[in-house]
C-alpha positions in Angstrom: -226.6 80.9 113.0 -223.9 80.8 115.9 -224.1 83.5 118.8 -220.9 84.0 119.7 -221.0 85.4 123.2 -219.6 85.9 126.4 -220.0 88.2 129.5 -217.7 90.2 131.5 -216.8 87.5 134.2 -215.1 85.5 131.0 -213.0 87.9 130.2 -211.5 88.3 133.7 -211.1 84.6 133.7 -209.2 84.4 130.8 -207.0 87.5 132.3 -206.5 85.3 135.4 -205.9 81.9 134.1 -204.6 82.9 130.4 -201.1 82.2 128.7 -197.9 82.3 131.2 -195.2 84.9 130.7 -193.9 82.9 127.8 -196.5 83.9 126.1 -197.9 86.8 127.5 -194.6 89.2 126.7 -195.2 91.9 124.8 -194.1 91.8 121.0 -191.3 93.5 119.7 -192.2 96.8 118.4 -190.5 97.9 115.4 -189.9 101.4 113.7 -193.0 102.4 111.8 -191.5 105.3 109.5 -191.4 104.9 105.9 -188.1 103.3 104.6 -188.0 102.9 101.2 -186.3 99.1 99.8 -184.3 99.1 96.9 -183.4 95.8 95.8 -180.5 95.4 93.5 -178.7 98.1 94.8 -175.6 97.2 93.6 -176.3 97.8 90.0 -176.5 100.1 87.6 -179.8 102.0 88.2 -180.1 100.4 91.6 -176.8 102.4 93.1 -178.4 105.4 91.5 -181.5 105.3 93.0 -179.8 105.0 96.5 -178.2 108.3 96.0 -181.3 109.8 94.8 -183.7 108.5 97.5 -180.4 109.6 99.9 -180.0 113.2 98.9 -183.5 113.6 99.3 -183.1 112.8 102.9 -185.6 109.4 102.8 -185.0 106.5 104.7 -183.4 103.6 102.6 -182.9 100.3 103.3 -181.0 98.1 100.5 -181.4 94.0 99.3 -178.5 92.5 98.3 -176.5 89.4 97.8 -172.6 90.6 98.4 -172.6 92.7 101.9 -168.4 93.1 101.2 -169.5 94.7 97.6 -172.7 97.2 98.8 -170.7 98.3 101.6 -167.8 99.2 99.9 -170.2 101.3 97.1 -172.8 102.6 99.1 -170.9 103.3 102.7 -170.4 101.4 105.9 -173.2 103.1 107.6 -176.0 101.2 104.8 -179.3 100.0 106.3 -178.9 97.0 104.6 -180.8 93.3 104.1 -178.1 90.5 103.0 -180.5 87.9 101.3 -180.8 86.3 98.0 -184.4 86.5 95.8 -183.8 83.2 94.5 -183.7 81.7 98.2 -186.8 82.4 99.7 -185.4 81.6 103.0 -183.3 84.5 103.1 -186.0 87.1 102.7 -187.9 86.5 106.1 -190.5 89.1 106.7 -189.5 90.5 109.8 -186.2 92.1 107.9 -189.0 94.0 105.9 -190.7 95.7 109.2 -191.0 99.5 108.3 -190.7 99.2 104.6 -193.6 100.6 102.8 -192.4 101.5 99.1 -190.0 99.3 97.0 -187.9 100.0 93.9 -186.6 96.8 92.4 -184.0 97.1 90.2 -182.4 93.2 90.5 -182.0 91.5 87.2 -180.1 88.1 85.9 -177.0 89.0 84.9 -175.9 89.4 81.0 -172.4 89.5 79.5 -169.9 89.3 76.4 -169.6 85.5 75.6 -166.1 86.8 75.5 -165.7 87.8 78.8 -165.6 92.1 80.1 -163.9 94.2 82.6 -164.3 94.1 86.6 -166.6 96.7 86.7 -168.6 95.3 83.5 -167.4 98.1 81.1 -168.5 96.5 78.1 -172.0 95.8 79.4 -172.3 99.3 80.7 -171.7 101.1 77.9 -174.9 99.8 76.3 -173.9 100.9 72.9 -171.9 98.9 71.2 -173.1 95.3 70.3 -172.0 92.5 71.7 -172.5 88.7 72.0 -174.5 88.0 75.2 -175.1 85.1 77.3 -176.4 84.8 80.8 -173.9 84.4 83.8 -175.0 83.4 87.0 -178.6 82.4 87.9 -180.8 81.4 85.0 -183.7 83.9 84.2 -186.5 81.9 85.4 -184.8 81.6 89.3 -184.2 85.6 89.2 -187.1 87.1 86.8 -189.9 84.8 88.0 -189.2 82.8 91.3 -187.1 85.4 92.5 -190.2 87.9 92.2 -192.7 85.8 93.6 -190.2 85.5 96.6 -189.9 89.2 97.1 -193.7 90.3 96.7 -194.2 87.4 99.3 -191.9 88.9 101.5 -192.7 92.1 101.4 -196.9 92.0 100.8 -197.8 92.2 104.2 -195.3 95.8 104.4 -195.8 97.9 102.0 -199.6 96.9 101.6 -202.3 96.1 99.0 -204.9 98.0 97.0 -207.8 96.7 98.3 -206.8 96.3 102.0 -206.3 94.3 104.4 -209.7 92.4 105.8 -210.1 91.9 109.2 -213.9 91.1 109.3 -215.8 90.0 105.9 -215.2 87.9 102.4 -212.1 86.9 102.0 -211.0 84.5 99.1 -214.7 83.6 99.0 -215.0 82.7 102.8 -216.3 84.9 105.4 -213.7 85.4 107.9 -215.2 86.0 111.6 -213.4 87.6 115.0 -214.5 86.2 118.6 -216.5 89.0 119.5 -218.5 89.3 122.9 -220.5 91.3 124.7 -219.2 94.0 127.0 -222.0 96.3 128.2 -223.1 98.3 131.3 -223.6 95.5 133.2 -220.0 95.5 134.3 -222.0 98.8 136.1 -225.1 97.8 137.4 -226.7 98.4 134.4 -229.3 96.1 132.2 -228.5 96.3 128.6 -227.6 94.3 126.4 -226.1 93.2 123.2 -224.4 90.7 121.2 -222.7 89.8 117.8 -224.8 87.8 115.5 -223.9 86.3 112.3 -226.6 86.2 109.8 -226.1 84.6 106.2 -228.5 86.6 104.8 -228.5 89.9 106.3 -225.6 91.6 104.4 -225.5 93.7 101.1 -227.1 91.8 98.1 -227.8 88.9 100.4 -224.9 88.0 101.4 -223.1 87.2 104.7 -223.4 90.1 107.7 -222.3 90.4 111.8 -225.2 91.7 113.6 -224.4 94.2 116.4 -227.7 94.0 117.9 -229.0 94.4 121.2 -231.2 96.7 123.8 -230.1 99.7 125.3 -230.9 101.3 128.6 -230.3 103.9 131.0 -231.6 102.4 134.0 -229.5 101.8 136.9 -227.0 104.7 135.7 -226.1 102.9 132.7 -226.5 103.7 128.9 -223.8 101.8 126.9 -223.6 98.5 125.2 -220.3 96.9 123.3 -218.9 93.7 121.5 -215.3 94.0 121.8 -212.9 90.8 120.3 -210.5 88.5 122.1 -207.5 89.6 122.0 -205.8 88.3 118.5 -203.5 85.5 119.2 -200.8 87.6 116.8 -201.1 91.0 116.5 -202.3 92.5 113.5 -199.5 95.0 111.7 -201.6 97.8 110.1 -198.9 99.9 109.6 -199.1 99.6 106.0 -202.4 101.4 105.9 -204.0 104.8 106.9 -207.1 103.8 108.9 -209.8 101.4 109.0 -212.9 101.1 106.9 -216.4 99.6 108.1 -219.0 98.5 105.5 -222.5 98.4 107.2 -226.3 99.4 107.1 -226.9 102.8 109.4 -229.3 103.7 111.3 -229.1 107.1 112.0 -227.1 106.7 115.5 -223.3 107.5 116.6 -221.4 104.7 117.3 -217.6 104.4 118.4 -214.7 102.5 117.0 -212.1 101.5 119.8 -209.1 99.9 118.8 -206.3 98.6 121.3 -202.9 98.1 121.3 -201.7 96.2 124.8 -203.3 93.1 125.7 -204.3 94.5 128.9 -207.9 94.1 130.1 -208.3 97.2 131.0 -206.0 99.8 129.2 -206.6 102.9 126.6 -208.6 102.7 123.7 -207.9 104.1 120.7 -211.3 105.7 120.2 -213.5 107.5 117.1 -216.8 108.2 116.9 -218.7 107.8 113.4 -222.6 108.8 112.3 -224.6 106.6 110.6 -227.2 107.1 108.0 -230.4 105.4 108.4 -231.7 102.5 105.7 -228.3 103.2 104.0 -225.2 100.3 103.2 -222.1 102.4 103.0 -218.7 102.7 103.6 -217.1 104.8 106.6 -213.8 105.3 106.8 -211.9 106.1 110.2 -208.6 107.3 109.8 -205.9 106.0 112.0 -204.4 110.1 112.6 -207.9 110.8 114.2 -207.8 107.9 116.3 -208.0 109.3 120.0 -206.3 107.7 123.3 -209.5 107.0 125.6 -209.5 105.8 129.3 -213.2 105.0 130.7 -214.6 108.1 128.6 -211.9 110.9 129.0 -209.1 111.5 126.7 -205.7 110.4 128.1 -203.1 113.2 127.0 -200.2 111.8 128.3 -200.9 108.8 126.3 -198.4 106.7 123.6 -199.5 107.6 120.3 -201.7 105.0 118.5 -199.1 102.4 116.9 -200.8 100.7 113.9 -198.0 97.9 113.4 -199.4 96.0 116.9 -203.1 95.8 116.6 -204.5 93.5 119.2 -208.4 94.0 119.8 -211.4 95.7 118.0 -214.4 97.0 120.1 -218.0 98.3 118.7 -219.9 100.7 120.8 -223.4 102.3 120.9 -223.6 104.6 124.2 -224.9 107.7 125.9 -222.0 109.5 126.4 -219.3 110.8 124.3 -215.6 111.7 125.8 -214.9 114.2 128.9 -218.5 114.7 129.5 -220.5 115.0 126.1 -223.2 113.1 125.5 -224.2 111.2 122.5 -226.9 113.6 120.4 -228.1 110.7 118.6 -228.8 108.6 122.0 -232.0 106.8 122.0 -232.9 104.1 124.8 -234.5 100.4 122.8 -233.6 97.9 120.8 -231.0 98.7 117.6 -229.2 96.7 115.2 -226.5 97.2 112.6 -225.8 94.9 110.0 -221.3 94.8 109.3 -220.0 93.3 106.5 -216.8 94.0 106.6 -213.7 95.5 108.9 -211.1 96.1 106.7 -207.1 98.4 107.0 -207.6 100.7 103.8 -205.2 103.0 101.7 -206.0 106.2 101.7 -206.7 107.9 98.0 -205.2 108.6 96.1 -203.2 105.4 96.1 -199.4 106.0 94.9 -197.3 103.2 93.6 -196.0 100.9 96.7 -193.4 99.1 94.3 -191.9 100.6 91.5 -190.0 97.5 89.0 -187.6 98.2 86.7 -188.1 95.9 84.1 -187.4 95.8 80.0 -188.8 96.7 77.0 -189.5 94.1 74.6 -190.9 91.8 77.0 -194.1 90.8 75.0 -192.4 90.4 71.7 -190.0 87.2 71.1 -193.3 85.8 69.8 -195.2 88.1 68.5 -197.0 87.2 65.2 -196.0 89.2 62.1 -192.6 91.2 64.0 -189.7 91.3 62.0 -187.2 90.0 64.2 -184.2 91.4 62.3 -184.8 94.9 63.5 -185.2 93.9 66.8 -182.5 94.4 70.2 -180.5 91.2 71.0 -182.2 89.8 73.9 -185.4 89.7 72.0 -184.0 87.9 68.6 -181.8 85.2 71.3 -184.8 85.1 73.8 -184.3 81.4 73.3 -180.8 81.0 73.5 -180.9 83.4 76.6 -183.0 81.1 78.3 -186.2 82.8 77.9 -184.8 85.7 79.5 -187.9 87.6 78.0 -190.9 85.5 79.0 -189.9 85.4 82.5 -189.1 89.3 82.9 -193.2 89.1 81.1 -194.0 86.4 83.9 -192.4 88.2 86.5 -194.5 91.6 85.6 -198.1 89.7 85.7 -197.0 88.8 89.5 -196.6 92.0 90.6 -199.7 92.8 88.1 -201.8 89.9 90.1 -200.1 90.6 93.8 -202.8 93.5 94.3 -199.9 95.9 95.5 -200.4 99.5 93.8 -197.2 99.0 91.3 -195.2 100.6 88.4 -193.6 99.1 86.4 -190.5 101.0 84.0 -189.9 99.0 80.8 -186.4 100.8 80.0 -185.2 100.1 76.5 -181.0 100.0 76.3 -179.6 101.1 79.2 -176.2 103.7 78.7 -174.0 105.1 81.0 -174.9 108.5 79.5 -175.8 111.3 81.6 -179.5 112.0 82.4 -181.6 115.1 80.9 -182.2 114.1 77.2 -185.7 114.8 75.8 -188.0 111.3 76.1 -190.4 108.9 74.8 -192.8 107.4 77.1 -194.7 104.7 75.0 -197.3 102.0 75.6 -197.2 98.4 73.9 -194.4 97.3 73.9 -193.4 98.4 70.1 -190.4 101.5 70.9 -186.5 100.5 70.3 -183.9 103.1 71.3 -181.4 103.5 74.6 -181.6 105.6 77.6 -179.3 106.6 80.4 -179.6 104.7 84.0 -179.8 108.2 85.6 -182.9 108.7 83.8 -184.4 105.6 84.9 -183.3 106.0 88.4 -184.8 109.8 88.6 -188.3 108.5 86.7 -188.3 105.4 89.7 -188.0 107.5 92.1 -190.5 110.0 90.9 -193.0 107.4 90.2 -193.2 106.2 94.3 -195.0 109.7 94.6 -197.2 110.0 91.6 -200.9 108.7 91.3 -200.7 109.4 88.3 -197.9 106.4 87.7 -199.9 103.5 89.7 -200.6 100.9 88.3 -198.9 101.8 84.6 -196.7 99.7 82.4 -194.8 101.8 80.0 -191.7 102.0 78.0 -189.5 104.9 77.8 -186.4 105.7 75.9 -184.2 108.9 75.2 -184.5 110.9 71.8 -181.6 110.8 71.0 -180.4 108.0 68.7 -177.7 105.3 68.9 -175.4 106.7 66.9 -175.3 110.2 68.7 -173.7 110.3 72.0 -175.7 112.6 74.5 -173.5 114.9 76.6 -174.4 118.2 78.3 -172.9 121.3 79.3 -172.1 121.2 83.2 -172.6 125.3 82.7 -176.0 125.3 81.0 -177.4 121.8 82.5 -181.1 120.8 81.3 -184.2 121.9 83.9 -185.0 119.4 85.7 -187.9 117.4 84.6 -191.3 117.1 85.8 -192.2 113.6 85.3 -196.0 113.7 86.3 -195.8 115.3 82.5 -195.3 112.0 81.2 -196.9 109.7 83.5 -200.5 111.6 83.1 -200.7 110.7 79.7 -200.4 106.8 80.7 -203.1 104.7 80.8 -203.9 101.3 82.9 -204.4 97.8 81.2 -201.8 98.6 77.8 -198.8 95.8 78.2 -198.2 94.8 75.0 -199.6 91.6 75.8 -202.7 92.6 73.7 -200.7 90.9 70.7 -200.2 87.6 71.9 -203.7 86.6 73.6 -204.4 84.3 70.6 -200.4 83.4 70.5 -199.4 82.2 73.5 -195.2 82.2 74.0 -194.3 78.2 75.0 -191.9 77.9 77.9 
């Protein structure tokens, strides 16, 4: 068991003889609203997504190969990323800073063998068969690499499920912060305290921190503290809505102070929480009730907390609360408190952080027993369009794997028909049929704010059939629809997939 300890004087040491102004600056803050990405806004459904997300006054940010090409559709005046999926050097993760949902509409390009229009008419119309082949990238570069390149790129924005660990297991290791102690000595006073780690002292036996110590109110003091070194980068929370300790209570009120300067001495972003005694559970501190402290009184002039440069993390058992309350849980003696883990959380309920628009039909170029004859294109030349299928399938179990809260939209042919038709959502993978890019745009959009769309793979197609063109009357236009309708009747875990676990597809 390692101690890992140090007193006041260290820390004013390391202020005095730390990093030079090289690296001492302070970092680069960046803009912590919500932007929404789209990538592939240059397409079909993409470009109508941006003028949804637009109209409803959100923040957008676009990904795109051809700057000339977006800005000549989408305005001069487009937040925009110029970078390529299939490069992963393009798609740096500072040009994602602020981004915390995604709609991903890029796909590898399919076309007439005989060649189409500029603007793709024969593609478009989505109708009419045609003989396809692949133009441009092949699918494995754009469905699969190219989406293990975005999700890496954009992971540490938009945030995952099961947060972000600061302090606990991760990937089967514990990770551990330099915490030390920072108590009333600093004051004349004699407690004391430390940061213990104990392999055995956590929940079922496992790995714990022990804030332990001996509290006193002798010599006008009545506090004890471990507080971390400052982190050599700071840690961008902004993805998340507070912080979440797991530990053992003991029936006393402890404080959470979280900083962001890399000043010694500076406000603390401060919130008390209660304990309960003999009890592991899980307390969550939300970063909105954080509250800017300065040597036990509340700074109101103060910046407000900015979660995107986290640089220290301070525990604290003390006498006295803010602006003169005490502490009603105060009790001089020894105390310990057993932490197992520090981690950023997302606030429930969790609502899709990246909606993909993929394809239906995914699951079923190998599927035992289908009758391939009755089935779209790409799925009969799967094959001969470079396994355009499997990889769209691949592509989907990375974002199904990344642990971002996701959506995906399995479209089945995509027109150029107006949105409002009645529709099909469907689970499996089994449903044929077309549907307008509208539609998919509006159900995309409405899925970024619906719990009851994370973490859903479904399939969705229009009523009406191929051989009836959908129009509607600009004087009587359909209501607009409510797609929680649809998405409530969803469930997690259906893919289609179920049909090839003894029948793998070879790639």
């Amino acid at each position: 068991m390692e101690v890992l300890y140090f007193q006041f004087f260290e820390f004013i040491i390391e202020k005095l003889s730390g990093p030079g102004p090289e690296l001492a600056k302070p970092e680069k803050r960046m803009d912590p609203t919500g932007i929404v990405l789209v990538a592939g806004a240059t397409g079909g459904v993409g470009r109508r997504v941006v003028d949804i997300l637009r109209k409803k006054g959100q923040p957008v940010r676009i990904l795109v190969r051809n700057e000339e090409k977006a800005r000549k559709m989408l305005g001069l005046d487009i937040d925009m990323i110029v970078g390529d999926i299939t490069k992963e050097s393009t798609l740096l993760p500072e040009y994602f800073k602020g981004i915390r949902k995604i709609i991903n509409a890029t796909s590898v390009i399919v076309g007439p063998k005989e060649g189409d229009t500029p603007d793709r008419a024969k593609y478009s119309q989505g109708i009419k068969f045609f003989e396809p082949e692949i133009k441009g990238d092949l699918p494995e570069m754009v469905e699969y690499v190219g989406m293990r390149n975005l999700l890496n790129a954009v992971k540490g924005s938009v945030g995952v499920r099961n947060g972000k660990v600061l302090f606990g297991i991760e990937d089967g290791m514990f990770k551990e912060l330099p915490w030390g102690a920072l108590d009333d000595v600093v004051m004349g006073g004699v407690s004391e305290s430390m940061l213990l780690m104990d392999p055995t002292s956590g929940e079922d036996g496992g790995p714990a921190g022990l804030f332990k110590g001996n509290v006193s109110t002798a010599n006008n003091g009545g506090f004890t503290s471990i507080r971390t070194k400052n982190f050599p980068v700071a840690e961008d929370l902004s993805a998340y809505d507070g912080v979440e300790l797991r530990l053992r209570g003991d029936g006393r009120r402890y404080k959470l102070i979280v900083r962001t300067s890399r000043d010694w001495d500076t406000v603390g972003y401060t919130i008390s929480f209660d304990t309960i005694g003999g009890k592991w559970q899980s307390i969550r501190l939300p970063f909105a009730s954080l509250r800017p402290i300065f040597r036990a009184r509340t700074v109101f002039d103060a910046p407000p907390f900015d979660p995107s440069s986290v640089v220290s993390l301070q525990l604290m058992f003390s006498k006295f609360e803010y602006d003169g309350k005490l502490n009603p849980t105060f009790v001089e003696g020894a105390f310990q408190l057993p932490i197992s883990c520090i981690r950023a959380y997302l606030k429930e309920p969790i609502i899709p952080r990246f909606v993909h628009v993929g394809s239906a039909g995914v699951t079923r170029p190998e599927r035992p027993g289908l009758d391939l004859t009755r089935q779209p294109p790409a799925v009969r030349l799967n094959k001969e369009l470079g396994f355009i299928l499997t990889y769209k399938l691949k592509g989907e179990d990375l974002i199904r794997e990344s642990g971002i809260p996701y959506t995906i939209v399995r479209p089945c042919a995509l027109t150029e028909e107006p949105a409002g038709a009645d529709l099909i959502f469907d689970q499996g993978d089994n449903i044929t049929g077309k549907i307008s890019r509208e539609e998919v745009a509006r159900i995309c959009v409405a899925a970024l704010d619906s719990p009851y769309a994370c973490d859903k793979t479904f399939e969705v197609k229009s009523v009406v059939p191929f051989s009836e063109p959908f129009k509607i009357d600009p004087e009587n236009p359909p209501p607009e629809k409510d797609y929680d309708v649809y998405f409530k009747e969803l469930k997690e875990g259906i893919t289609g997939k179920e049909f090839l676990e003894k029948s793998p597809v070879p790639v």
